[in-house]
N, C-alpha and C positions, 0 to 999 in steps of 0.2 A: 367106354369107347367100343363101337364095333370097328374089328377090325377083319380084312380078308387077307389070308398068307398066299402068296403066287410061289410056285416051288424055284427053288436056285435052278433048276436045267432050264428056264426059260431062257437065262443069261448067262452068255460067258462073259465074267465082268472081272474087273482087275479095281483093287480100292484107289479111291481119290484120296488125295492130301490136300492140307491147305496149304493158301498158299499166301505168304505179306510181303508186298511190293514196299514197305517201308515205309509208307504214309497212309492217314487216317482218311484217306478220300473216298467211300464206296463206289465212286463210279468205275475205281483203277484197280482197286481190290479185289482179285480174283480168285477162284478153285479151279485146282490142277486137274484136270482126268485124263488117264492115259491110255482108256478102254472105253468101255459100256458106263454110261452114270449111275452111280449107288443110287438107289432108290429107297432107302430104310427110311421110315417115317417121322423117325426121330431127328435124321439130319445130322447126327454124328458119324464123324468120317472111322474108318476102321484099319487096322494091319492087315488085317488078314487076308493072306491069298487065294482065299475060297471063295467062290460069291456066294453071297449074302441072300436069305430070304426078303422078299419084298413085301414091304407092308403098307395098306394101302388103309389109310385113316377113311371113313365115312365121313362125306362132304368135300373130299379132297378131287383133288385134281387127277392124281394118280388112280383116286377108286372111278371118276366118271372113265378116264381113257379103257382101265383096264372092265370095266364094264362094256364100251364100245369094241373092243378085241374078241368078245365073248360070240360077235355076232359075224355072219359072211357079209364083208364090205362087196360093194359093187364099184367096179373102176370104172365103171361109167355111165354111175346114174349113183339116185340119191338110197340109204336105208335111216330108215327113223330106229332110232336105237331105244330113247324113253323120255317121254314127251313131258314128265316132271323130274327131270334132273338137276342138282342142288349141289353147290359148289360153297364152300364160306374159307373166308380169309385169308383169299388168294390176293397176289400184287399182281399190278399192271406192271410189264416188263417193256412195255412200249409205247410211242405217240399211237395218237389217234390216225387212222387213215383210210380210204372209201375203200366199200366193199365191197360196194358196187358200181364199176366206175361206169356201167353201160346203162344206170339207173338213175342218172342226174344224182350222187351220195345220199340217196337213202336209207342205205346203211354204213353204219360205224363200224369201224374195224380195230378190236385192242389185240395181245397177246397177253395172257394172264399164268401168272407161276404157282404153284405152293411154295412157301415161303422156305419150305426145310428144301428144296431144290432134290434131284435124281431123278433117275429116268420115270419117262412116262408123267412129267410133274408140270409139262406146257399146253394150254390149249388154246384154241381161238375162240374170239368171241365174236356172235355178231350183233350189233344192238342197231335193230328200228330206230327210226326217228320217234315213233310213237313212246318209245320208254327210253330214248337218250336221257342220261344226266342232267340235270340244271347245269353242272360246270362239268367242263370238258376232262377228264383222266387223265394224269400225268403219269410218267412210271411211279413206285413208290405209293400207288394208291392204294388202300386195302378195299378189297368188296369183297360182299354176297352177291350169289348171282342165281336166279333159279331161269329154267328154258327146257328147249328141246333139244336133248343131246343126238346129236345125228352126224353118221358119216355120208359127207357128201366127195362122190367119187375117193374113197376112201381114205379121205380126210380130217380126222375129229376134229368135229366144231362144237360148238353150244350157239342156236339160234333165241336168244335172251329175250325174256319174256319181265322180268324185274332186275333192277342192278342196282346194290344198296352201298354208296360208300360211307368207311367206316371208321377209318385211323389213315398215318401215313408213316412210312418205313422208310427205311433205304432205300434208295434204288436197287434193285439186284443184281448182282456184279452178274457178266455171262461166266459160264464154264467151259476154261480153257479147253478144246477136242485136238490131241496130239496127231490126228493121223486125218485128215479132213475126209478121208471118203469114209470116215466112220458115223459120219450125220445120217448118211443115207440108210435111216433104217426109225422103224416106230419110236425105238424109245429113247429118240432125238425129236421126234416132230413137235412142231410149236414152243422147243423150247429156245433160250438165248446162250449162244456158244459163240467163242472165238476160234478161228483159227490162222494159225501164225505160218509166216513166211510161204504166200501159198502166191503158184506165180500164175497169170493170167495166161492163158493156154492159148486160147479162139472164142468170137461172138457168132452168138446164132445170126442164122440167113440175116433176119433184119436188124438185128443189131440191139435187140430188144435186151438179152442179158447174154454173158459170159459164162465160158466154162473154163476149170481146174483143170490141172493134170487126175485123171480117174474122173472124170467127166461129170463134177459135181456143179451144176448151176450157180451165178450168182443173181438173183433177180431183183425186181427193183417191185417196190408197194406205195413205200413211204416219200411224202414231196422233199428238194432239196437234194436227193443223189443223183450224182452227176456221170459218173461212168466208171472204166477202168480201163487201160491200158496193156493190150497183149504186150506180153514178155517181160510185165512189170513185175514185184513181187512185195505184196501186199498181206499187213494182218488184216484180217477181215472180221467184224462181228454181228452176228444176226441172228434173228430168229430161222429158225429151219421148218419150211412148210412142202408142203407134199403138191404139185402143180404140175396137171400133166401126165399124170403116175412116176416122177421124178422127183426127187429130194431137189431142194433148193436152198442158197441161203440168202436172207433179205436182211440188207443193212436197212436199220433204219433213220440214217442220214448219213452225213458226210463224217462226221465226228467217229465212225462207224469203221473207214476206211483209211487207215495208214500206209501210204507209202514208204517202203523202207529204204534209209539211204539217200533221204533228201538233202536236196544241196538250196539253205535261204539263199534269198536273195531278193532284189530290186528290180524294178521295172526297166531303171535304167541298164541297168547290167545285161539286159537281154538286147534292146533295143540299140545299145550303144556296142554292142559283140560286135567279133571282125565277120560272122557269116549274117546278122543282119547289116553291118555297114557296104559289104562289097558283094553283092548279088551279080555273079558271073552270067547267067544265063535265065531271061526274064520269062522265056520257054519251058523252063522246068516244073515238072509242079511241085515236090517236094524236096526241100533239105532240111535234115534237123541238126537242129542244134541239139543244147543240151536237155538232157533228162532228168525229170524227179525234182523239179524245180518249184519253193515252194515261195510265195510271195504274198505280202499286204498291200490292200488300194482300198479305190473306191469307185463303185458302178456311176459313169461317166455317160453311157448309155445304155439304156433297157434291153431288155430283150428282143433282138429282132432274126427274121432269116436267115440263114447261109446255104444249106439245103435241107433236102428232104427228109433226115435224119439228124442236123444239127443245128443248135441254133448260137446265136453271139450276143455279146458283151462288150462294151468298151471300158476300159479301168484305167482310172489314173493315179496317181503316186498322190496328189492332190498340190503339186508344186507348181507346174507349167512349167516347170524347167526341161531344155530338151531333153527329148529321151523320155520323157516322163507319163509317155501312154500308151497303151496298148487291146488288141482284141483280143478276147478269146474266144473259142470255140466249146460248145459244149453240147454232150448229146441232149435231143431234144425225148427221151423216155427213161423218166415222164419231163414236163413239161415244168420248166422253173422259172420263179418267179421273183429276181432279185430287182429292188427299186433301184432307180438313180438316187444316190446320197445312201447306199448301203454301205459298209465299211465290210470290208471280206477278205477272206484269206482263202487262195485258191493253191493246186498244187497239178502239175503237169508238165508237157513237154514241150519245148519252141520247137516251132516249125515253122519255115520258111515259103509262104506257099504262093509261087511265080512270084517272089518276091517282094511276097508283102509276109512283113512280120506278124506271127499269132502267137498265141499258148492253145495247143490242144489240153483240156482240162480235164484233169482225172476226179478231180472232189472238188467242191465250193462250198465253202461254208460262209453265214453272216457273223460276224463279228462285232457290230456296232453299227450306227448313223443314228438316222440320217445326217449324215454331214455335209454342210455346204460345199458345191463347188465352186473351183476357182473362174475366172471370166475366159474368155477364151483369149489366146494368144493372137494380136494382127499382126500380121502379114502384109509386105510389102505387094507392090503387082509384080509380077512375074522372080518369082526368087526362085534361086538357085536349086540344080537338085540335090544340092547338097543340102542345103537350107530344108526343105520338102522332109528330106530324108529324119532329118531333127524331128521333124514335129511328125511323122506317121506317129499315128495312133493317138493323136492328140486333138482338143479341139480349137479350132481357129476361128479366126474372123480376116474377110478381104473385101478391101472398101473399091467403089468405084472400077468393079468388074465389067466387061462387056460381054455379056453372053451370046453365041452364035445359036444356032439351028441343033436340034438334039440329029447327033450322027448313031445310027442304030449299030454299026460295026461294033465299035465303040461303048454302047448301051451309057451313053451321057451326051451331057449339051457340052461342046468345046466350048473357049473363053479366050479373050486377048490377053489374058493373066499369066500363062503358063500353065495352069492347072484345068482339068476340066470338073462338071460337076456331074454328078451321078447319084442313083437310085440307091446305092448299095445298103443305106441303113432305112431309109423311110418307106422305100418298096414304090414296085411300078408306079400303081393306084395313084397314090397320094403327087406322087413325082410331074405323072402325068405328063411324061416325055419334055417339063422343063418349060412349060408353056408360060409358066408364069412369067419367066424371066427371060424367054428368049428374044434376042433383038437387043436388049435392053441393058442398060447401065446398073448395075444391084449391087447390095450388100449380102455376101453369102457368108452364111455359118457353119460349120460343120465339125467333122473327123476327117484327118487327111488319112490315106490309102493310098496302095498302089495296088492297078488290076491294069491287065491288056493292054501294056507296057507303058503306060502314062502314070500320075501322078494324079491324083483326084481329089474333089473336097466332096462330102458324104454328107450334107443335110441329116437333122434328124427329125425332121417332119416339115412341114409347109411353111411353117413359119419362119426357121431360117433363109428362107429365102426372100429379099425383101429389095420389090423396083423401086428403083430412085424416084421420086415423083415427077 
């Protein structure tokens, strides 16, 4: 074995323990650290209050990083460190994800461990198309990897030039980090860490990621994360990557982020609350209800607009009983891709907005489907708005409607039904100001809403709208 000794003043470190959560699960299975990560090669955790020599195995993870330390990074531009550098029997710590998204993905992007875990023991990798895998890496994969070891804006990476998989292991639990502004530093980066009860502070200008209290990012890489909620207080887990010359940490998915202090619940239960039943003032734009609100459905409808930074979902309990559907809202970075007939568990806040009921969504995860949905609920002409009120967020059917002239105030075609029709889910384009149907006697399909003080049926594309012959 070569090995190279880094002297203990590099680190003021405090020893890890383990740690068992009581079951044989590794995904839950975690180590404690309440300082700096031991980094001893062997992976045995220690008493002792002195920090520990680092020892950095040949082929390891720890000897590429502490090799790339050896060199003046540039924060803003690239150095080539050593253009045959050689890594073996490191695990993938995370999904696959682009890594270059301004490059159509042609590059892959993993996060890779040593398997005995401590500091300095995470790196990135980036793998061309030209040497991708046959099959895609899950965590738990073991590989060889040989490449260019380089830091880019003083970032270690490995630009992989072969990737050999080998066996497959546990997944790697992360390590618990007690004090969250302590990622922000080398012998954290690229590695997988939790940290607990950390409260969401402020998001940048556009909304792109979130910061901690001590100004520590949360960013987003991986498809399927959905956001987070200032003033919420969440464990968070993720890999810690260096963007920007600022530490960051990147769930890599929704399983990733726990809200603490959730209250289950039903669809109905939101929908059928006394501040979604009695909306005092249809001028307001926001009231919330309740918070931390976690629930099961099923995507009802796809992805479409809200604005420029959000986009929505319709979900239904899968019953068509009132009450039984609802929108959510959810940031559109990055950009998610849940089908209709998905089965998901989402978790967030109701909010009231000009009185149409949502869930602003802090995490969404799939769960299951595709599962069938139910048919849509008819609807009498002109029902009550009591009646209306039942089914928002639901999908319907209304026979023998007469549609009027699209009124632009209004942004929908009015109706002799009581309800109007609108663009809200299929978009202008498609809509096409109602031409289809205006004048005319139809069968409309939709999502009922309320927007700009009326009660609306919501098409979800062209087809629900259908003239009488």
């Amino acid at each position: 074995m070569n090995a190279k000794l880094i002297p203990a003043a590099l680190f003021a470190m405090v020893a890890s323990i383990a740690a068992c959560d009581g079951n044989d699960d590794p995904a839950t299975d975690v180590r404690v650290d309440t300082g700096s990560p031991d980094a001893d090669a062997t992976g045995e955790t220690t008493a002792d209050t002195t920090a520990p020599d680092i020892v950095t195995t040949a082929g390891s993870v720890k000897a590429a990083q502490v090799e790339a330390e050896s060199v003046t990074c540039d924060p803003a531009g690239f150095v080539d460190v050593n253009p045959q550098a050689s890594i073996q029997n490191v695990v993938v710590t995370t999904p696959k994800f682009d890594a270059s998204p301004n490059e159509d993905g042609i590059i892959d992007g993993y996060y890779v461990a040593d398997q005995d875990g401590g500091a300095y023991s995470g790196i990135l990798l980036r793998v061309p198309a030209a040497v991708r895998p046959a099959v895609e890496l899950v965590p738990g994969d073991v590989i060889d990897v040989t490449g260019q070891l380089k830091e880019v804006f003083c970032w270690t990476q490995i630009e992989v030039t072969t990737i050999t998989a080998k066996s497959k292991v546990a997944a790697p639990s992360p390590l618990i980090v007690g004090n969250p502004p302590d990622i922000a530093g080398e012998a954290y980066e690229s590695m997988l860490v939790t940290v607990k009860d950390v409260t969401i502070a402020a998001a940048s200008a556009n909304g792109g990621f979130k910061f901690t209290p001590g100004d520590i990012g949360i960013g987003f890489s991986f498809p399927g994360f959905i956001g987070l909620t200032i003033g919420q207080v969440y464990d968070i887990t993720g890999v810690v990557r260096l963007n920007f010359n600022a530490y960051q940490l990147v769930p890599r998915g929704p399983a990733d982020v726990v809200l603490k202090s959730v209250t289950t619940g039903g669809i109905s239960d939101i929908q059928g609350s006394a501040i979604s039943m009695t909306c005092a003032n249809p001028d307001t734009q926001f009231v919330n209800g309740a918070a931390g609100i976690q629930l099961n459905g099923i995507v009802a409808v796809g992805n479409h607009y809200i604005t420029g930074t959000l986009d929505g979902y319709v979900i239904t309990d899968g019953t068509q009983d009132p009450y039984s559907g609802i929108l959510v809202n959810i940031s559109n970075t990055p950009k998610t891709t849940f089908q209709v007939g998905d089965e998901v568990r989402i978790t967030g806040d109701h909010q009231e907005f000009y009185c149409n009921s949502q869930i602003r969504v802090s995490s969404m995860e799939k769960t299951g489907g595709p599962t069938a949905l139910p048919a849509p609920v008819s609807l009498a002409k002109s029902p009550s708005a009591e009646d209306l009120e039942k089914h928002e967020g639901m999908l319907v059917e209304m026979t023998g409607i007469v549609a009027g002239a699209y009124n632009a105030d209004k942004r929908a075609v009015t109706t002799d039904a009581g309800v109007d029709i609108d663009y809200g889910i299929m978009g202008p384009t498609e809509f096409d100001d109602g031409a289809a149907i205006a004048g005319k006697t139809a069968t409309v399909r939709g999502i009922i809403r309320f927007s700009r003080g009326s009660y609306r049926i919501s098409p979800r594309n062209a087809a629900d709208m259908i003239p009488a012959p």
